[in-house]
C-alpha positions in Angstrom: 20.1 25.3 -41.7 16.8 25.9 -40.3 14.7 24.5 -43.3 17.1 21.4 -43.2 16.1 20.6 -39.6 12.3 21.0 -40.4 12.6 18.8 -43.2 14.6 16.2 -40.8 11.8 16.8 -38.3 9.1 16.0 -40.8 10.6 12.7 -41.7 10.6 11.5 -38.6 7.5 12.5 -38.2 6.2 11.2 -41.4 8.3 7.6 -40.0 6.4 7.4 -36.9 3.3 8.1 -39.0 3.7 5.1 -41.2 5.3 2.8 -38.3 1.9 3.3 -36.3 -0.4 3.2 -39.4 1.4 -0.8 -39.7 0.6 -1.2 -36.0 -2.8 -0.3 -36.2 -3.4 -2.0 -39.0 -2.1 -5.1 -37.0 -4.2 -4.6 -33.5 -8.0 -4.2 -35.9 -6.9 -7.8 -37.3 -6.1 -9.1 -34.1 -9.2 -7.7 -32.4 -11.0 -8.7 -35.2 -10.3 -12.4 -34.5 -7.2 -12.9 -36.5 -4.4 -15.0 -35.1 -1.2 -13.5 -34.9 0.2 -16.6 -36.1 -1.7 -16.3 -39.2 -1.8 -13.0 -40.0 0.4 -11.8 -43.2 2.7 -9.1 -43.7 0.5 -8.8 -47.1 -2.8 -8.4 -44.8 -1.2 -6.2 -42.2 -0.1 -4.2 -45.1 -3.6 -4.0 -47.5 -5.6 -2.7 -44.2 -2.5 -0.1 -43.4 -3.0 0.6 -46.9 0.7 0.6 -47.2 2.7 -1.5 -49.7 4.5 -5.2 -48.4 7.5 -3.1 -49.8 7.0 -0.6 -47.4 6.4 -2.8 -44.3 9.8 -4.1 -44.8 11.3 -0.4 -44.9 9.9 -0.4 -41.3 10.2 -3.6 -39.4 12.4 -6.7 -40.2 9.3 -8.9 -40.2 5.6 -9.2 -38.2 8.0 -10.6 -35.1 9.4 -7.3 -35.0 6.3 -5.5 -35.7 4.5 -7.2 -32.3 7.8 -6.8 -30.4 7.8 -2.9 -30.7 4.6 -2.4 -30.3 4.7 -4.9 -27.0 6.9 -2.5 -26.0 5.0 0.3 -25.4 2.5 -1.7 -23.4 4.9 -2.8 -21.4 6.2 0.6 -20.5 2.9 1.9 -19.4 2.9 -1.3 -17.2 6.0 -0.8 -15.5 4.3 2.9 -14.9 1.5 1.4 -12.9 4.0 -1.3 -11.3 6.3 1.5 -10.3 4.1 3.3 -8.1 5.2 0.0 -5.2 8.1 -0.1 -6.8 9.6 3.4 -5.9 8.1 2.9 -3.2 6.6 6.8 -2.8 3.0 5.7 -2.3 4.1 3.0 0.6 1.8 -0.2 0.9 -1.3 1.2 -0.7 1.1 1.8 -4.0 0.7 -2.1 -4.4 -3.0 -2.0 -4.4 -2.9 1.0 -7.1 -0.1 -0.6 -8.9 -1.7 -4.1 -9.5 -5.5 -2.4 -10.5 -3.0 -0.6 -12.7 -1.6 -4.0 -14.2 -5.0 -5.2 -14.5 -7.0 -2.2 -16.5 -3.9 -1.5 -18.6 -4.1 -6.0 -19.7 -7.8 -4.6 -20.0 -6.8 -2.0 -22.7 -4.4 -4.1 -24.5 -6.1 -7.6 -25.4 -5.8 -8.3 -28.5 -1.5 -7.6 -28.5 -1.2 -9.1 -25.1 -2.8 -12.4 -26.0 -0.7 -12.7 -29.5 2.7 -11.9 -28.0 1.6 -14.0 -25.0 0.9 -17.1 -27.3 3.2 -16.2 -29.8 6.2 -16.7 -26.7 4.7 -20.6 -26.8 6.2 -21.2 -29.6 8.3 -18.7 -31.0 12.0 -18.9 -28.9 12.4 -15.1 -30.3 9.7 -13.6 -28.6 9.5 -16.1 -26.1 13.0 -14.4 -24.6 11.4 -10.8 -25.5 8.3 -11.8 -23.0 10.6 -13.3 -20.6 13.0 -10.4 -20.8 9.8 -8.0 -20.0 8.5 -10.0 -17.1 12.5 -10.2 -16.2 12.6 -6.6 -15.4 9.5 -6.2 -12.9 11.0 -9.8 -11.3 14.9 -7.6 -10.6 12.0 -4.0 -9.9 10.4 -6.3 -7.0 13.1 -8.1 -5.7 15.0 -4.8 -5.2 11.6 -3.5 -3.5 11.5 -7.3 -1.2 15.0 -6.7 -0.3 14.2 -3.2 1.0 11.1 -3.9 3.0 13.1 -6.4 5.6 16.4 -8.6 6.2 16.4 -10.8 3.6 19.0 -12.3 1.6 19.2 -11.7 -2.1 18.0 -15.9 -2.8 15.3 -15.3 -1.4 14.1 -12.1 -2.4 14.6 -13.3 -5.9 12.5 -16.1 -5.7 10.0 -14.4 -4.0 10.0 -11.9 -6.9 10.6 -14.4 -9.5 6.9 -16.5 -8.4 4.8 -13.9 -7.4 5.3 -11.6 -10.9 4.9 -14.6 -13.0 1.9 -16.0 -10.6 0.8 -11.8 -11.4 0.8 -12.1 -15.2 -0.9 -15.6 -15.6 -3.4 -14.9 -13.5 -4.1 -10.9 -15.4 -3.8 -13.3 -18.5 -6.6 -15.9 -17.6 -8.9 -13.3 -16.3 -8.5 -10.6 -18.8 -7.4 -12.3 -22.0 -9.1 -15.9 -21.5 -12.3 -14.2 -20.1 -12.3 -15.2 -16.5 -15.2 -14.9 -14.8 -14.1 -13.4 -11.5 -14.7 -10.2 -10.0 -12.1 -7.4 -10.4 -12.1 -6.6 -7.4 -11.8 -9.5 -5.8 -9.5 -10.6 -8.0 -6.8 -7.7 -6.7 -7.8 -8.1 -3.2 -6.6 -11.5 -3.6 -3.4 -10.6 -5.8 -3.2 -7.8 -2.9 -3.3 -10.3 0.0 -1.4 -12.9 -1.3 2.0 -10.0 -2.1 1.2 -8.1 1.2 1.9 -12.3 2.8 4.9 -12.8 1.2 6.6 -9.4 1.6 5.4 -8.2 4.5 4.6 -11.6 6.5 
């Protein structure tokens, strides 16, 4: 019993292995300059140094490759957006939560500008993307609510502009190499939340 559970626990292992070694693969070509909208399964494949065959044992197809892997980014975002959201480090866990945002879109250029332009025109990812930014929109609009008497209308919209207004401008600074300061930068995201949710 014991050997069969090791050798279930090694193919696991061995299936995260190959899934990453096909993500990789993807992020060098990216960073490299590659579109994602031209890249091949057969040149995300040659530089995994995996077979096309193999690729398809994997993923359904590079959508699903760039979902999955936008998926893990997203989750170490909604760590650094949590820290207002739960509400445990008070006001300043906006401030910490948006320099957060901002290093983790820093880390993670080359995926974030192909599933970002890929949402133009792709309807598939484009409802993945929204479906992301849709769960920090219902995060903050439960945190808006909390902070003071406002009905659920307006806490939504409220959420609904100042996330999207959040991950354009992180996009044009970081991705499309804004020339802004950092730092000013999230003292004026800062300012600009702190106005609408606190008045």
């Amino acid at each position: 019993m014991a050997v069969l559970s090791k050798r279930k626990e090694e193919t696991a292992e061995q299936r995260r292995g190959a899934q990453a070694s096909f993500v990789a693969a993807t992020l060098e070509l990216l960073a490299e300059g590659s579109s994602y909208a031209d890249l091949s399964v057969e040149q995300i494949s040659s530089r995994a140094g995996r077979t096309r065959t193999a690729f398809y044992f994997y993923f359904r197809d590079k959508r699903d490759l760039l979902m999955r892997a936008t998926e893990q980014v997203a989750e170490s975002l909604y760590e650094e957006a949590d820290r207002w959201w739960s509400g445990e480090e008070g006001r300043e866990g906006l401030r910490a939560g948006l320099e957060g945002i901002l290093v983790t879109y820093r880390d993670h250029v080359p995926l974030l500008r192909a599933v970002v332009e890929a949402s133009t025109y792709d309807d598939e990812i484009g409802s993945f993307w929204r479906g992301i930014l849709g769960r920090f929109i219902e995060a903050s609009e439960r945190r808006i609510a909390a902070e003071g008497e406002i009905d659920e209308a307006a806490a939504h919209a409220k959420a609904f502009a100042l996330v999207w207004m959040t991950e354009r401008t992180a996009y044009q600074q970081v991705v499309r190499g804004g020339r802004l300061d950092d730092r000013d930068l999230v003292d004026t995201l800062v300012e600009i939340w702190e106005r609408a949710v606190y008045g």
